[in-house]
N, C-alpha and C positions, 0 to 999 in steps of 0.2 A: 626509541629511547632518546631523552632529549643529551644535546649535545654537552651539559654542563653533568650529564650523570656518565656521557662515555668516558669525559674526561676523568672523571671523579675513578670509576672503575679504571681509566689505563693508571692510573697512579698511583690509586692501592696497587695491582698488580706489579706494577715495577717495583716497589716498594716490597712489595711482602716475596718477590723473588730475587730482590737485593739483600734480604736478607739470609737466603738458605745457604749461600757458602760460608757464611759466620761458624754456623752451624755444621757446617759437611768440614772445614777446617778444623773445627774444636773435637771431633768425633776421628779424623783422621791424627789428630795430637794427642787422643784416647789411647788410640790403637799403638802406635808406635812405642809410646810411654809403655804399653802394656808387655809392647813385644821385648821393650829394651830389657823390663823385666825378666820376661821368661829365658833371655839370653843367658842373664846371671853376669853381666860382665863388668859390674860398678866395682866387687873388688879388685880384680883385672886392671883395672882402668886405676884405682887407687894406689898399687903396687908398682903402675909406670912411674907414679909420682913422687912417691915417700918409700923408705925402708924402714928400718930394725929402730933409727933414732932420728924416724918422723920425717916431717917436711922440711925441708928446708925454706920453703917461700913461705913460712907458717907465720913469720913477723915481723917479714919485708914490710919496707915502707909503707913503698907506694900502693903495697897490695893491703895491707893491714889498718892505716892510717886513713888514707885518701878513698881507697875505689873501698871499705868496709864501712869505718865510721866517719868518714866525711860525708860518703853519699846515703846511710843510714840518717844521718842530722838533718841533711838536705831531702828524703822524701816526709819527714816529720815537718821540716815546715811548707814543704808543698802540699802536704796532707789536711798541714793549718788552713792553709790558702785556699783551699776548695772548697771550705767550709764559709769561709768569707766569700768566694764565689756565689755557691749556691746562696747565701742569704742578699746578695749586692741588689737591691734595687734596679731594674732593668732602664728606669728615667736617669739614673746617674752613667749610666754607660754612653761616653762620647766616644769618639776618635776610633782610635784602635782596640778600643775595650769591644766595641760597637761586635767582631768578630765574634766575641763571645756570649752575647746576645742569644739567649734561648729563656723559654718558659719557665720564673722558678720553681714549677713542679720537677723540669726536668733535671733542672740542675740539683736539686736535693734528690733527686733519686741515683743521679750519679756518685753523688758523695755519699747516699746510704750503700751505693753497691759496693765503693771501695772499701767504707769501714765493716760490712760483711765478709770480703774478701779477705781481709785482714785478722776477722775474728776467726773466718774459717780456717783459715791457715795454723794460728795460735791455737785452739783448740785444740784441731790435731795432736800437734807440736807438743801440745803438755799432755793429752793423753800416752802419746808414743814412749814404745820401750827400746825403741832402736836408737845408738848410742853414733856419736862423730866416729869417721875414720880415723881422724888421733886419738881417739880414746883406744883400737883394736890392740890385742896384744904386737899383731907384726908390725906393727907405729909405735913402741917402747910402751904402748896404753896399757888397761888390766883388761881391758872388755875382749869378747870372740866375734867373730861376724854372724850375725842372726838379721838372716831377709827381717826388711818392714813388715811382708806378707806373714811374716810366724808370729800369730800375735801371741800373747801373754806369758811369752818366752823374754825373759831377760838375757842380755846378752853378756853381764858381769860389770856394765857400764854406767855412765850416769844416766842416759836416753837421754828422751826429750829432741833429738835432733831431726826425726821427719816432719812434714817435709822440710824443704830450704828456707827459711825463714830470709835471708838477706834477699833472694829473688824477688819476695813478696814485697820488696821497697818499688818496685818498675810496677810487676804484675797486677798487684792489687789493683793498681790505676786504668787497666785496660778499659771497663768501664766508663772512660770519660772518651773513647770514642763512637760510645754509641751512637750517640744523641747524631752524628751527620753519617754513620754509615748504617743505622737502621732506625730514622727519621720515624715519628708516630703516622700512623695515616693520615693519608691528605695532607700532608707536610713533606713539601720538595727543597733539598739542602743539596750543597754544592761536595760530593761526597771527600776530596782532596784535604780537608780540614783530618777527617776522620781514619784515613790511610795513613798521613804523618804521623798521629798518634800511637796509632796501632803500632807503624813499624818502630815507632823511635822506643815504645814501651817496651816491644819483644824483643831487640837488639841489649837494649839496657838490662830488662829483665836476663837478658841470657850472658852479660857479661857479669852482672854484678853473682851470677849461679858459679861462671865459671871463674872467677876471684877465690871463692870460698873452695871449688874444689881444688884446684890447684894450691891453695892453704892446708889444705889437707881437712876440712871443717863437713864438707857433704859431698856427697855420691852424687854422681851425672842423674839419676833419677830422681833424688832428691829437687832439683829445678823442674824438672821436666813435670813433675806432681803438682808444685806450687804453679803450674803453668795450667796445668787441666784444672786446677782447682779455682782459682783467684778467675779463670775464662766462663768455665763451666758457672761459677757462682755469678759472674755478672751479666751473664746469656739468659742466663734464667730468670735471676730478677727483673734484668729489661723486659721479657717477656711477659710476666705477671702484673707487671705496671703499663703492659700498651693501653690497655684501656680505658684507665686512669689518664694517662697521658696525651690520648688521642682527644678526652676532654678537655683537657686545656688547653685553649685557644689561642685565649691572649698571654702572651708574657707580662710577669708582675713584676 
């Protein structure tokens, strides 16, 4: 075998087994999510926090104001920007822009993942008949506690609230780390670009879940879904676009 196809082959291979912990991570985030379910302990967990006349951290400042709709303004216009991203001209990128230098096939596939992720999410969301923990009657609400799992059971409340809809400001984004931790074939990236991302998404994603709970607005599982979902949606779609993307060569 010649020397430029063993390399070609050790590359894929590192490559396509750099990406199966993506995947054994998103399956292990399945699982737990599923168990946290079957535990039954998000009203538990909501009765540490509020009584009879609700939360009290329900419209706190810093909780309501800043870490709600400050950083809900701010993933809208970083949401803008990605879009600008994907369309930038790759000859206009100098300096430090130069960093974010990829093929604009892949950069529009990144922004179609996140506005997916974000459809996925709102979909749900307006289908769902599971109502906020301030809405329950033991939070002064009218609504009863009814699992997400019981579907077309109303619970006396408005719904609409599975899953987390404020987590999906972080999550949705996870998708912009693909492009350097599971690189198209025969394309070698420096993967530390794509780790930052990752962690800095899932940190964020999991405060901005636990804002809302502690407001007394969603269940610990309610995050934990918008986490399986908004991953699972951009896992997948990277997947169905390797090929695609393995063909583009040159960045435009």
């Amino acid at each position: 075998m010649p020397p430029s196809a063993t390399a070609t082959n050790s590359t894929t291979t590192a490559l396509r087994t750099g990406a199966l912990p993506l995947a054994r991570w998103w399956l292990i985030a399945l699982a737990l999510t599923l168990l946290w379910d079957w535990m039954g302990v998000d009203l538990a967990v909501m009765q540490l926090i509020g009584g009879p006349h609700g939360f009290a951290l329900r419209d706190q400042w810093l909780l309501s104001r800043v870490l709600h709709d400050a950083v809900r303004q701010a993933a809208v216009l970083f949401y803008l920007l990605i879009w600008v991203w994907a369309a930038w001209p790759v000859r206009w990128q100098r300096g430090p822009a130069a960093l974010w230098t990829l093929p604009r096939r892949e950069r529009l596939t990144v922004a179609v993942l996140i506005a997916l992720s974000l459809l996925a999410v709102n979909l749900i969301k307006n289908a769902s008949q599971t109502s906020c923990p301030w809405d329950l009657q033991a939070f002064g609400g009218p609504a009863h506690y009814v699992s997400h799992w019981t579907l077309g059971l109303r619970d006396g409340g408005s719904g609409r609230c599975f899953p987390g809809g404020h987590a999906s400001s972080a999550y949705a984004f996870l998708g912009l780390s693909l492009p350097w931790l599971q690189p198209p074939a025969g394309r070698l990236r420096a993967q530390a670009a794509g780790w930052r991302w990752l962690g800095f998404l899932l940190v964020a994603g999991a405060v901005a879940g636990a804002v809302q709970t502690v407001r007394g607005a969603h269940y610990p599982s309610h995050t934990l879904w918008t986490l399986v979902i908004c991953a699972g949606v951009s896992l997948a779609g990277w997947k169905l676009m390797a090929h695609p993307l393995r063909a583009a060569r040159a960045p435009l």
